[in-house]
RODREN-808032 format. One line per 5 residues: number of its first residue (from 1); their letters; for each residue x, y, z of N, C-alpha, C. Coordinates in steps of 0.02 Angstrom, whole numbers, plus 50000, padded with zeros to 5 digits. Layout:
N
NUM> A> X/Y/Z/X/Y/Z/X/Y/Z; ...
This chain:
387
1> XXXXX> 51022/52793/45395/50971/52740/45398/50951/52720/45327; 50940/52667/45320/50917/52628/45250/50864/52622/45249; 50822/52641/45195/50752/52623/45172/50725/52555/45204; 50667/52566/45210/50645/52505/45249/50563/52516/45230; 50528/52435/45231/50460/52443/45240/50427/52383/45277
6> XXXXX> 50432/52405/45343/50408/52362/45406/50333/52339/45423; 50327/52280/45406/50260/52257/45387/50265/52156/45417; 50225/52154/45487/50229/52093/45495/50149/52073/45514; 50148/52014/45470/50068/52017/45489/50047/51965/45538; 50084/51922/45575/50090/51899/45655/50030/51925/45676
11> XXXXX> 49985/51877/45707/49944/51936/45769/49983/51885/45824; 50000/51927/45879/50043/51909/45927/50001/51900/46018; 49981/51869/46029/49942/51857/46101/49972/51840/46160; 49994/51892/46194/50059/51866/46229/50011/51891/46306; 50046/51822/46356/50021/51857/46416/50000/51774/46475
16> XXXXX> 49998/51794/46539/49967/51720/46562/49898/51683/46537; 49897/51646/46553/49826/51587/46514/49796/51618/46463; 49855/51640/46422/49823/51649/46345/49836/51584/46304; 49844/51527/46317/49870/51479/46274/49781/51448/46263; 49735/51450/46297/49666/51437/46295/49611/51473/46233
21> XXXXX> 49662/51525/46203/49615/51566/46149/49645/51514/46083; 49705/51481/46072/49713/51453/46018/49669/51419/45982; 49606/51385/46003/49572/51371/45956/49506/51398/45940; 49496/51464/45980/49444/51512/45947/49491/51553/45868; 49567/51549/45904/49585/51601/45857/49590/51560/45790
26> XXXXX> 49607/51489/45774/49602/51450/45731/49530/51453/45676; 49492/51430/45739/49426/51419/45704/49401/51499/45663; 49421/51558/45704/49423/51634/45665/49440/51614/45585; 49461/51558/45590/49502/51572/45488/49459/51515/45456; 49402/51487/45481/49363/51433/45455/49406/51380/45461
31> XXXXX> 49448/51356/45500/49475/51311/45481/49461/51247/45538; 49454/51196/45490/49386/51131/45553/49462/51076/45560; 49521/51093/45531/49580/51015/45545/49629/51043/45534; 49667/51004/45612/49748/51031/45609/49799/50973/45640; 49848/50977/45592/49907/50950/45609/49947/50997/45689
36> XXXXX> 49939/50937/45732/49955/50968/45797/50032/50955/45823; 50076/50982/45806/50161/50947/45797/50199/50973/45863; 50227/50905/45875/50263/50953/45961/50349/50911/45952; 50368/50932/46001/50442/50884/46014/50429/50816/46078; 50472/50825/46104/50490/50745/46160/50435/50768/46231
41> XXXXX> 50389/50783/46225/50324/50771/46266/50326/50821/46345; 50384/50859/46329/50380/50904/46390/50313/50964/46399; 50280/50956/46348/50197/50980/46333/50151/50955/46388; 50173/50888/46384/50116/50828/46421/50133/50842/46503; 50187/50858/46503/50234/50872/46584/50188/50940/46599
46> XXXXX> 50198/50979/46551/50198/51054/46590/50116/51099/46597; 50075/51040/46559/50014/51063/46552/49996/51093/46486; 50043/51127/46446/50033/51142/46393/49970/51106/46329; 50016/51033/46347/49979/50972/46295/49890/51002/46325; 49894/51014/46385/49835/50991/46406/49775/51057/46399
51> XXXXX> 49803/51099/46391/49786/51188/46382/49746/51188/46300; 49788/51158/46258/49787/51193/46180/49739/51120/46164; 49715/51060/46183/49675/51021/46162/49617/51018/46181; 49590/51049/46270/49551/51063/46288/49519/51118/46237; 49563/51189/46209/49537/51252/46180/49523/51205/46099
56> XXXXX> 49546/51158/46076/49537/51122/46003/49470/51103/46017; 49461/51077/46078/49400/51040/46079/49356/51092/46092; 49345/51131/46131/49302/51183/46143/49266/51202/46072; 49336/51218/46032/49290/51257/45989/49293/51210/45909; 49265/51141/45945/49255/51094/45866/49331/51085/45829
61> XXXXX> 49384/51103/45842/49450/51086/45785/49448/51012/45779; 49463/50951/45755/49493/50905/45741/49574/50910/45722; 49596/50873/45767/49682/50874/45741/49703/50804/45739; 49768/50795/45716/49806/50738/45713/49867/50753/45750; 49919/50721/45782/49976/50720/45793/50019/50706/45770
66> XXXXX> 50085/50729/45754/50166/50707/45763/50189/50724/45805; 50233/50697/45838/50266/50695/45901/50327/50703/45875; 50404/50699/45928/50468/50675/45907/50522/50726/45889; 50468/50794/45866/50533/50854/45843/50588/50859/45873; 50641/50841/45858/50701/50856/45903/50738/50922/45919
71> XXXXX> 50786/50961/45939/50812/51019/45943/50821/51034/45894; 50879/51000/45854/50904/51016/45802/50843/51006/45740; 50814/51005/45738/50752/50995/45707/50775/50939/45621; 50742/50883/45590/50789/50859/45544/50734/50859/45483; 50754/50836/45435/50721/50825/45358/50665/50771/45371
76> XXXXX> 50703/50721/45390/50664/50659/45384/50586/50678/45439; 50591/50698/45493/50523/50725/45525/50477/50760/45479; 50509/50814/45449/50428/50866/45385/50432/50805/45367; 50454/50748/45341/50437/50707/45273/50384/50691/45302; 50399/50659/45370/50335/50603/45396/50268/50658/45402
81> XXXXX> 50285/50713/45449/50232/50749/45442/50189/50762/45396; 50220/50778/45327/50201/50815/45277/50170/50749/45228; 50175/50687/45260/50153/50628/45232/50079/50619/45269; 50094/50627/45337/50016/50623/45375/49971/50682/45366; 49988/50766/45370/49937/50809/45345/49904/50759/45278
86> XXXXX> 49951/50766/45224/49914/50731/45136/49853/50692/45152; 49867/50631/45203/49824/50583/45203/49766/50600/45252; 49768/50640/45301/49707/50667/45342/49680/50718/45332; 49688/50737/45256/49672/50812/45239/49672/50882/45295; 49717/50883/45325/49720/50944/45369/49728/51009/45343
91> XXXXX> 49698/51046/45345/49693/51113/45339/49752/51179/45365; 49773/51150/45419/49818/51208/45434/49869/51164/45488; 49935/51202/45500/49977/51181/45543/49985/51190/45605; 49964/51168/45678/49967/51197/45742/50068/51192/45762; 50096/51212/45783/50170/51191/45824/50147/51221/45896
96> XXXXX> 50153/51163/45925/50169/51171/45984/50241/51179/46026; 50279/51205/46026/50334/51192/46085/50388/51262/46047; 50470/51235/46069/50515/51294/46042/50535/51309/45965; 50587/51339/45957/50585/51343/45887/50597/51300/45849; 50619/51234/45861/50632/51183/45799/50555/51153/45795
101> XXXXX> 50502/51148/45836/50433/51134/45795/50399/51179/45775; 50438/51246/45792/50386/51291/45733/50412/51287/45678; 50483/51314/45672/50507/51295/45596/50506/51230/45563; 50484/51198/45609/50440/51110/45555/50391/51105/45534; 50344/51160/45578/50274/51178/45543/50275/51202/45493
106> XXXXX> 50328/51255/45477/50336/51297/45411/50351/51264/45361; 50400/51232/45384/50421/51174/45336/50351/51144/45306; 50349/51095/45334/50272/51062/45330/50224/51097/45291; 50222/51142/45318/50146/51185/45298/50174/51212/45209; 50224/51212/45194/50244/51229/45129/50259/51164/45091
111> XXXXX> 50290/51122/45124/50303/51044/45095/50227/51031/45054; 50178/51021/45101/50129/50971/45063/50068/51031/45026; 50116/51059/44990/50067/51121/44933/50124/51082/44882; 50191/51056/44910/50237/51051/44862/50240/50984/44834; 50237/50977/44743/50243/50916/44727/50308/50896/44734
116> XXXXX> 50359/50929/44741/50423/50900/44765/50425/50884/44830; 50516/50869/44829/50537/50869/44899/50553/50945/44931; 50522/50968/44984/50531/51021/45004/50609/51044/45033; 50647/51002/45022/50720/51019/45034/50742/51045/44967; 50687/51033/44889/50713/51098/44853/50720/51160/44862
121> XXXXX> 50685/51177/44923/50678/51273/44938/50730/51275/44975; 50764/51242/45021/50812/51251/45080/50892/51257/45007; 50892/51212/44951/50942/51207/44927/50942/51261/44857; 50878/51310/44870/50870/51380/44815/50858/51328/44760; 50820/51277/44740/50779/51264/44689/50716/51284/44684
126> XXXXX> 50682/51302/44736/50601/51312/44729/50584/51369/44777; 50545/51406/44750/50541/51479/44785/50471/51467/44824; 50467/51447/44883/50410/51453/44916/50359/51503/44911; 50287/51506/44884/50243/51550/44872/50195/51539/44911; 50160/51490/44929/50116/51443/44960/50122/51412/45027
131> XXXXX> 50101/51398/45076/50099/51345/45122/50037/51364/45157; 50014/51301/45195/49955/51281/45248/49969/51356/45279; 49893/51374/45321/49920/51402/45358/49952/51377/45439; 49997/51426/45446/50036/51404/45522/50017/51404/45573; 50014/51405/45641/49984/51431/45718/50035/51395/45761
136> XXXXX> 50058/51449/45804/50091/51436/45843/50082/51422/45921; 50085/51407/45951/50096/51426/46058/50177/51384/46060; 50205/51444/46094/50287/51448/46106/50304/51428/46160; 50338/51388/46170/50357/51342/46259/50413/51378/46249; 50481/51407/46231/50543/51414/46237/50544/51483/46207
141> XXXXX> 50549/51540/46218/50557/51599/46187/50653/51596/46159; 50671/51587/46117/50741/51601/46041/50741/51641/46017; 50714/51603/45954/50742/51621/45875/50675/51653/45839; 50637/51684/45890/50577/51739/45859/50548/51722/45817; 50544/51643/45786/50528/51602/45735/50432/51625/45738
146> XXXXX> 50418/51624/45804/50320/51634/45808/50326/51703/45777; 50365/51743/45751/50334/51809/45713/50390/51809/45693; 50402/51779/45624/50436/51786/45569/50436/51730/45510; 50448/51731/45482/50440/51692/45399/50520/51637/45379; 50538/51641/45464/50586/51599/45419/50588/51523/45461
151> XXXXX> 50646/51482/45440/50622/51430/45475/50714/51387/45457; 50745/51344/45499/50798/51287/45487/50785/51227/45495; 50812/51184/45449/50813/51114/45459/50875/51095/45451; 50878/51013/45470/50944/50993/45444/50931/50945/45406; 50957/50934/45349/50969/50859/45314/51012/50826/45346
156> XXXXX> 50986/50769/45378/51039/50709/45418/51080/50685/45361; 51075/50668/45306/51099/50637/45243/51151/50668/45242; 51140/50742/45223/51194/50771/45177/51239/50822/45237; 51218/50813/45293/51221/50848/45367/51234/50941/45345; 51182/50962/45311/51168/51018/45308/51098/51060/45331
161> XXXXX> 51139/51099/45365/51087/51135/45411/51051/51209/45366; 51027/51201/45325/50994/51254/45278/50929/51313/45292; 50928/51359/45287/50858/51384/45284/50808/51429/45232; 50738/51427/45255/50694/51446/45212/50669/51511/45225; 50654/51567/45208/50633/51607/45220/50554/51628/45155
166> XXXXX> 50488/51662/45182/50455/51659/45141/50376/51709/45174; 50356/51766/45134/50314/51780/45182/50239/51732/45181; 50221/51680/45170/50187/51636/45173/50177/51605/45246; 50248/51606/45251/50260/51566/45316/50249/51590/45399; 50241/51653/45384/50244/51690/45453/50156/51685/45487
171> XXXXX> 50185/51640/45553/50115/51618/45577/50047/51663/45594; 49994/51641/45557/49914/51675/45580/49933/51717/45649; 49898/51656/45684/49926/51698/45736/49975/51634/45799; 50015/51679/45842/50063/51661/45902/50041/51666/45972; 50043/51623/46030/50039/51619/46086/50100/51617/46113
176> XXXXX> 50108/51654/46179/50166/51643/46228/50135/51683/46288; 50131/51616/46311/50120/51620/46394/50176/51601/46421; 50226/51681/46441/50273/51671/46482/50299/51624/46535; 50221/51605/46579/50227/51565/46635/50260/51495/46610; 50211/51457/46573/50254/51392/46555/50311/51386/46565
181> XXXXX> 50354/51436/46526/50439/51438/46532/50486/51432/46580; 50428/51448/46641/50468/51419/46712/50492/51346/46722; 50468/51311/46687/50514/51241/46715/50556/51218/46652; 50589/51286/46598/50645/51256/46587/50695/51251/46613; 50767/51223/46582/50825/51172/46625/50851/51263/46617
186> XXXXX> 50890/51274/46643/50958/51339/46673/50985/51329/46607; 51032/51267/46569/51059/51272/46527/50995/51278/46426; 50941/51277/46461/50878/51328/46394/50866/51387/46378; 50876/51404/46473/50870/51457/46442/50921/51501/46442; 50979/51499/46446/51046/51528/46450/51052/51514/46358
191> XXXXX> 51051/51462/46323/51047/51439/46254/51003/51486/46204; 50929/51518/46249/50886/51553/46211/50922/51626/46223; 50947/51623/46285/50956/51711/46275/51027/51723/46227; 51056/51690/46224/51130/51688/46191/51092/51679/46121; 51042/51650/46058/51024/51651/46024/51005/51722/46005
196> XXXXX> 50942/51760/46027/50902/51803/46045/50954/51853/46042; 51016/51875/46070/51080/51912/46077/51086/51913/46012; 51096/51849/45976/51141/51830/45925/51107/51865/45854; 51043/51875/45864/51009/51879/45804/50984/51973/45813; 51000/52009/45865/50991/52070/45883/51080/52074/45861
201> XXXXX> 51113/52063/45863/51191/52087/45824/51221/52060/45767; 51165/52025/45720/51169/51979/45667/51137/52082/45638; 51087/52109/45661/51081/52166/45623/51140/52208/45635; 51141/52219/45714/51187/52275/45741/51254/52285/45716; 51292/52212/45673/51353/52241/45671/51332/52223/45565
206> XXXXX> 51303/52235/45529/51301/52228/45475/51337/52291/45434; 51359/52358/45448/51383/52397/45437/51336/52454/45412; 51265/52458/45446/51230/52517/45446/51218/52571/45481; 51210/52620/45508/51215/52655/45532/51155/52696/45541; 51140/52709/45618/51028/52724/45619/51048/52720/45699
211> XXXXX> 51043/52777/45752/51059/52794/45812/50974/52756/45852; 50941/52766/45804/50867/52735/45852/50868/52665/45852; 50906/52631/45783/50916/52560/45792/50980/52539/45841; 51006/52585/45810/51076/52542/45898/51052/52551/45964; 51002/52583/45979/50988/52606/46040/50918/52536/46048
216> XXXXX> 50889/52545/46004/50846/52491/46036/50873/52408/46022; 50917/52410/45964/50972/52340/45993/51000/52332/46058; 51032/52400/46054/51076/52382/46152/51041/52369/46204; 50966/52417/46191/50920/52395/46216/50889/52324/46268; 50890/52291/46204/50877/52237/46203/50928/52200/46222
221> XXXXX> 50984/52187/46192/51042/52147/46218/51036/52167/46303; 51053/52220/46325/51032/52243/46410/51000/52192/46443; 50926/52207/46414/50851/52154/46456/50870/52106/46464; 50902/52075/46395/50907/51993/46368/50966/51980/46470; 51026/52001/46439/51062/51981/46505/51032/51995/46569
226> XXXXX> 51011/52052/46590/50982/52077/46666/50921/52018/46680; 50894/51977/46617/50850/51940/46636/50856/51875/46651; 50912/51864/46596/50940/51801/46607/50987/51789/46670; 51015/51827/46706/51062/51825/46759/51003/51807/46814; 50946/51832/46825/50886/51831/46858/50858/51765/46880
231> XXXXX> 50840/51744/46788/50812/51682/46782/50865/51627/46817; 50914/51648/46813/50969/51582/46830/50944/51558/46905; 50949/51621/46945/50925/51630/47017/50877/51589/47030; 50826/51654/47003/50758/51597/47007/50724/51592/46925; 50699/51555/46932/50677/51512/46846/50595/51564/46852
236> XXXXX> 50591/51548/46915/50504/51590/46906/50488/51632/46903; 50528/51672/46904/50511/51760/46912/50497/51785/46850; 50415/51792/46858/50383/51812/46777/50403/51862/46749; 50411/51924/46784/50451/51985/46731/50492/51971/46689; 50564/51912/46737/50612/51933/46706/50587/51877/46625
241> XXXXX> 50544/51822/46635/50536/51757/46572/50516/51800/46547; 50443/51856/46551/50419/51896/46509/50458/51944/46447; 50492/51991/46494/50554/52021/46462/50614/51987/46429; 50603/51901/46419/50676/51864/46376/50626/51860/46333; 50558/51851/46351/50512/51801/46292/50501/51859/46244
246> XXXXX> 50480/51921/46267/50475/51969/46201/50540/52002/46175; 50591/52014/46210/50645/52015/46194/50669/51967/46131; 50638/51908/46132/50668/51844/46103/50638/51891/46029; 50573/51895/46037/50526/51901/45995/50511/51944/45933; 50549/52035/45980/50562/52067/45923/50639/52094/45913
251> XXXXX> 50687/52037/45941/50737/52009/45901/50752/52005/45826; 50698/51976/45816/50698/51941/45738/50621/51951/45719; 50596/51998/45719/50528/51988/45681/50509/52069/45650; 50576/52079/45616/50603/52144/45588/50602/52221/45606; 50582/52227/45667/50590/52279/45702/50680/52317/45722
256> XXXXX> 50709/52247/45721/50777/52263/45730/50814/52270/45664; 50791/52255/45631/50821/52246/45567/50779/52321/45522; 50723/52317/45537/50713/52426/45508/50765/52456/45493; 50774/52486/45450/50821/52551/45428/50902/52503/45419; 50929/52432/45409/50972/52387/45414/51029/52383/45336
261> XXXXX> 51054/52335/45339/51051/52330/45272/51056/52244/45265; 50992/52217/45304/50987/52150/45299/51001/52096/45347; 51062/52135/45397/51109/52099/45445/51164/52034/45417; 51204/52023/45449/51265/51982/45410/51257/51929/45393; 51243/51879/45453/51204/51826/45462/51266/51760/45452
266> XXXXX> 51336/51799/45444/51395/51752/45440/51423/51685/45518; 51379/51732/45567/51382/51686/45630/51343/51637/45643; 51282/51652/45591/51238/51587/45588/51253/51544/45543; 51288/51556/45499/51285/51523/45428/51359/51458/45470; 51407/51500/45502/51462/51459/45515/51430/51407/45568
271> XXXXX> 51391/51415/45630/51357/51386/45676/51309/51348/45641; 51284/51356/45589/51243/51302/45589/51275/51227/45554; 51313/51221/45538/51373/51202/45500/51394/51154/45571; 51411/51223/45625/51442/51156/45703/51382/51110/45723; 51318/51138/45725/51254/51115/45749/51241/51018/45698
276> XXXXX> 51256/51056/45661/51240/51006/45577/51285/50956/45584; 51345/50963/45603/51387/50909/45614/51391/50867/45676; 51384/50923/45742/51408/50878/45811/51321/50885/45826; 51294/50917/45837/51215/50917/45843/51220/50951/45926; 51250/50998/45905/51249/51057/45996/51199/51076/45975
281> XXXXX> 51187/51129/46028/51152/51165/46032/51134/51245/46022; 51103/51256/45968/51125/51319/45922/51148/51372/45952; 51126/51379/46030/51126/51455/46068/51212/51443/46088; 51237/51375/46101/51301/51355/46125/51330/51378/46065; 51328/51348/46003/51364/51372/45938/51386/51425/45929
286> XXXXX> 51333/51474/45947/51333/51561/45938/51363/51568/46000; 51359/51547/46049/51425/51589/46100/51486/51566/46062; 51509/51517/46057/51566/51511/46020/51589/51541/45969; 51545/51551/45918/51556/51587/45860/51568/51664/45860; 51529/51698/45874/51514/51779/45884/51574/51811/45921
291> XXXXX> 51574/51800/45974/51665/51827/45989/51713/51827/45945; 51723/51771/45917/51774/51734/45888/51770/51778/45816; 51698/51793/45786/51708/51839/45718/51714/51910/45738; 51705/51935/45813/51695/51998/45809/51778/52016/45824; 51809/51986/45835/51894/51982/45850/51933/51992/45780
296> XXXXX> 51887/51939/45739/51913/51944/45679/51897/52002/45609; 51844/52012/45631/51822/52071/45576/51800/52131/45588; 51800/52171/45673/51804/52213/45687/51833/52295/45664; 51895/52272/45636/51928/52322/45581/51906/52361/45524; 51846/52323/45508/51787/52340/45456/51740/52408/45462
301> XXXXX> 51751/52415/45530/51683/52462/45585/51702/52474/45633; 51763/52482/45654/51778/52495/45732/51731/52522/45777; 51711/52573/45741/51673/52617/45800/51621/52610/45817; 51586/52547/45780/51512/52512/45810/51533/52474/45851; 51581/52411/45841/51592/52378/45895/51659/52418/45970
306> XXXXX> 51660/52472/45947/51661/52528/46020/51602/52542/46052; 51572/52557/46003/51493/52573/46037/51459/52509/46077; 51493/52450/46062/51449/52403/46089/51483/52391/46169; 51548/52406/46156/51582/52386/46211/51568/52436/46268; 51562/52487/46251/51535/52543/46299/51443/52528/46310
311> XXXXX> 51404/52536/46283/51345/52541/46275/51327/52481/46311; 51346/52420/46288/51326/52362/46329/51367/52357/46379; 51428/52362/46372/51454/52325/46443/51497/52395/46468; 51465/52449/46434/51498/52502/46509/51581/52503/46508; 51612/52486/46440/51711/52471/46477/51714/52576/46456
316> XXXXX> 51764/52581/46483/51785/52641/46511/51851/52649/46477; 51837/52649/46405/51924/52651/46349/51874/52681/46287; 51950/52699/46257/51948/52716/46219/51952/52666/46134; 51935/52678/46075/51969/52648/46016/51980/52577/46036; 52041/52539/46000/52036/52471/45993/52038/52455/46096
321> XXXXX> 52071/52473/46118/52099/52445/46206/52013/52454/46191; 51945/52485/46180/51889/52477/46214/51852/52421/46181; 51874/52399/46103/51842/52348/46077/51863/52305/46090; 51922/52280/46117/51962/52208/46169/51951/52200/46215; 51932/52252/46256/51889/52228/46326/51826/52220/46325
326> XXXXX> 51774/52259/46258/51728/52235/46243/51713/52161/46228; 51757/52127/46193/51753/52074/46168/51770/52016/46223; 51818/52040/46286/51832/52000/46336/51780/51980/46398; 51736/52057/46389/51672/52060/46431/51615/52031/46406; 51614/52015/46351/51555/51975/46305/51555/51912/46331
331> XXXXX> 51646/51878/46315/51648/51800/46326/51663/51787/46403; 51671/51853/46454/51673/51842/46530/51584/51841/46556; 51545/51866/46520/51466/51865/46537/51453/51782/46501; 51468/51758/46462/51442/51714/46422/51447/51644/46450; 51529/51666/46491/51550/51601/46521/51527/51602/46619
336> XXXXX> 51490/51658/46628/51471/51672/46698/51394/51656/46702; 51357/51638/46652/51291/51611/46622/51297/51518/46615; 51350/51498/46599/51361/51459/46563/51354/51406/46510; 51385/51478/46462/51387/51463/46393/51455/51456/46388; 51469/51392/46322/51538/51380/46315/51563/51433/46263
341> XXXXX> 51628/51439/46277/51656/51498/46253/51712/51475/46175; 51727/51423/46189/51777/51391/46113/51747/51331/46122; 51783/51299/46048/51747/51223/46031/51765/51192/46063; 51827/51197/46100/51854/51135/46132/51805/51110/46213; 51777/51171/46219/51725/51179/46292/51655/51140/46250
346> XXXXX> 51640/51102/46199/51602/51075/46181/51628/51010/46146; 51685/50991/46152/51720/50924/46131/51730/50932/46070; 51767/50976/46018/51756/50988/45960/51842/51001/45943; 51882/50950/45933/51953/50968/45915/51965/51039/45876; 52023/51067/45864/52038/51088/45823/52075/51059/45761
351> XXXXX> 52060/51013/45758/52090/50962/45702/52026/50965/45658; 51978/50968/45698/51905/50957/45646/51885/51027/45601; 51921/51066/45608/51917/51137/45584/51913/51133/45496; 51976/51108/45463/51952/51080/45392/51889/51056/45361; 51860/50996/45424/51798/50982/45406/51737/51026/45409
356> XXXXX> 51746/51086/45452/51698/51121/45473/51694/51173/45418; 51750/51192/45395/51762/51240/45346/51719/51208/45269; 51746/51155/45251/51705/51120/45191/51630/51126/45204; 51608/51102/45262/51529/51107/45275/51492/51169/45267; 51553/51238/45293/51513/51305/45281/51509/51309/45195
361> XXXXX> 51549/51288/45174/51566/51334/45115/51500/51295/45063; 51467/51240/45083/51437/51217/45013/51392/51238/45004; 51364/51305/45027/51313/51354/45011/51326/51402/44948; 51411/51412/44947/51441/51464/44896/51511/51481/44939; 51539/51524/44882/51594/51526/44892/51609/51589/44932
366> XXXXX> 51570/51652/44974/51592/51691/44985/51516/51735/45037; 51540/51722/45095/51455/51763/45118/51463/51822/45166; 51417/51845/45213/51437/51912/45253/51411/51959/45215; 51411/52014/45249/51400/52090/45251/51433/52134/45259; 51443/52132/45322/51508/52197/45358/51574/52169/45330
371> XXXXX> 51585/52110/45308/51644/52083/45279/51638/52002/45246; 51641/52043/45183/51638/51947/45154/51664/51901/45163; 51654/51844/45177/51709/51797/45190/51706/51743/45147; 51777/51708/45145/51792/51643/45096/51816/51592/45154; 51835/51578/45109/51844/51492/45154/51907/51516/45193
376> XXXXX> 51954/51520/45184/52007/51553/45229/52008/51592/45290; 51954/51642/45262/51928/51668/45345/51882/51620/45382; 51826/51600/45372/51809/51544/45409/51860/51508/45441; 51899/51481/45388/51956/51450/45455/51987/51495/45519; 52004/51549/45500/52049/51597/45536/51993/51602/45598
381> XXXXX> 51934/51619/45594/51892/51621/45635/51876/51570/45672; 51881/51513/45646/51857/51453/45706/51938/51429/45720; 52000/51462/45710/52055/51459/45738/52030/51486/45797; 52026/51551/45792/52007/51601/45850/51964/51574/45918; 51911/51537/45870/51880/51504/45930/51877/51448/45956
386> XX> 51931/51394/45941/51962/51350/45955/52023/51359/46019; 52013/51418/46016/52068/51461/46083/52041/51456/46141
């Protein structure tokens, strides 16, 4: 196990009709104005909108709106935002909805401390120290974004999908009222648990070694599926949303990552790259991707990704015959959920592979953990998953 010092300062409020404390917990920090930021109005549908403005008003907040966040979340949105906080003097950042308006809040909330353009921090010119503070309530349990410090955008311009990380950024405090999550679409939340997976084996296969962390990764990978197979059934069954939503949660909000050595993070870096170009959908990206590298760089660690193949999916082999059926049982669960399994199951030639390769690489020339990669393996890999 690797040194570690686990420290998140999140206060986390999780539970039914807790979305009604958000603006006692606001006003707790003196704060009288907030930028209130959501996506395409499924807030206004689900009651949400109607929960967190009633609790603003209760307890005196004044806010403003932006509307519009899209999935893929883009540049040009913080601009506008981070143009309307300036001029209404707002005090702190509310996000309402899944993870691309919280990581716009972050955005945001660090943008307008910044006399630049805040796409200097995404491109390692400017080291974020500062931002508004954040507040979250979570419609979509992912990318564990409500308790953690990091955040993605994309530049439409330069179609790069970049991110910020910063402990500034990690929200006051987070709401998730499981219930809401019942009227997402089958294909959200199949997208969140395939994310949530993605970022619990972004640590697991980094090449560290800590028996209490593989155990509460597999853990978790377990819930994530037994819940999601559930939810497909029925969408309402609160245990199982409960158990994806915290699952989602301490995914990524460094509990999994304790004793690590950072996690690889080479399946995100290549996926955000597909996201950035065709504009899927990140949890779709990462089914595609993650098989496809664990085929390829497995050789590195055999005997973790044995462990995974047994531990998660139970195969009954030995050595490599158990890490090939591991890897066959990954993309036979993925595609029995339905998640697409190669690019071509998302309209994505394999002709476009050159282009995809240029897009990873203009971060640097060489990234990974458990195995570095250059531009050559990237290709070899989205060969793989072009299959």
């Amino acid at each position: 196990m690797e040194n570690f010092v686990f420290h998140n300062p999140t206060k986390l409020i999780f539970g039914k009709g807790t979305i009604s404390k958000i603006g006692e917990e606001i006003k707790s920090f003196g704060i009288k104005k907030v930028l209130m930021l959501y996506g395409g109005g499924s807030i206004k549908r689900n009651g949400v909108y109607d929960q967190v403005v009633d609790s603003l008003k209760r307890n005196g907040i004044e806010w403003v709106e932006v509307s519009g966040v899209k999935p893929n979340p883009v540049l040009s949105k913080v601009h506008e935002a981070i143009e309307v906080c300036r001029r209404e003097n707002v005090e702190a950042v509310l996000g309402v909805g899944g993870g691309s308006v919280i990581d716009s809040a972050k955005a945001i909330a660090a943008g307008v401390l910044y006399e630049g353009d805040i796409w200097d921090a995404f491109a390692g010119k400017y080291r974020i120290e500062k931002a508004l503070p954040v507040f979250a309530v979570l419609t979509i349990s992912a990318t564990g974004t409500e308790m953690n410090g990091n955040a993605v955008i994309t530049n439409e311009e330069t179609q790069e999908k970049w991110a910020i990380s910063a402990k500034c950024l990690y929200p006051k405090v987070s709401i998730i009222d499981p219930h809401v999550q019942s009227s997402l679409l089958k294909q959200q939340t199949v997208y969140s648990a395939v994310d949530a997976i993605a970022h619990t084996l972004e640590y697991y296969f980094d090449g560290s070694d800590s028996d209490i962390q593989n155990q509460i990764s597999e853990s978790i990978i377990r819930s994530i599926m037994n819940s999601t197979e559930t939810l497909i059934d029925n969408p309402a069954d609160y245990e199982a949303r409960a158990n994806l939503a915290w699952c989602a949660t301490i995914a990524l909000n460094g509990l999994t990552a304790a004793g690590r050595k950072g996690g690889d993070w080479s399946c995100h870096r290549i996926e955000h790259s597909l996201s950035a170009l065709y504009d899927i959908a990140h949890g779709a990206g990462l089914a595609i991707v993650f098989p496809a590298w664990i085929r390829y760089v497995y050789g590195q660690k055999p005997q973790q990704f044995e462990r995974f193949a047994k531990h998660v999916f139970s195969i009954d082999a030995v050595g490599e015959e158990a890490i090939l059926k591991g890897i066959d049982a990954f993309k036979a669960w993925l595609k029995k959920v339905g998640a697409p399994v190669s690019l071509r199951d998302v309209g994505i030639p394999a002709d476009d592979i050159d282009r995809i390769v240029e897009n990873v690489m203009k971060q640097g020339p060489s990234f990974g953990v458990l195995k570095r990669l250059g531009k050559e393996d990237v290709k070899q890999i989205l060969l793989i998953a072009s299959q």
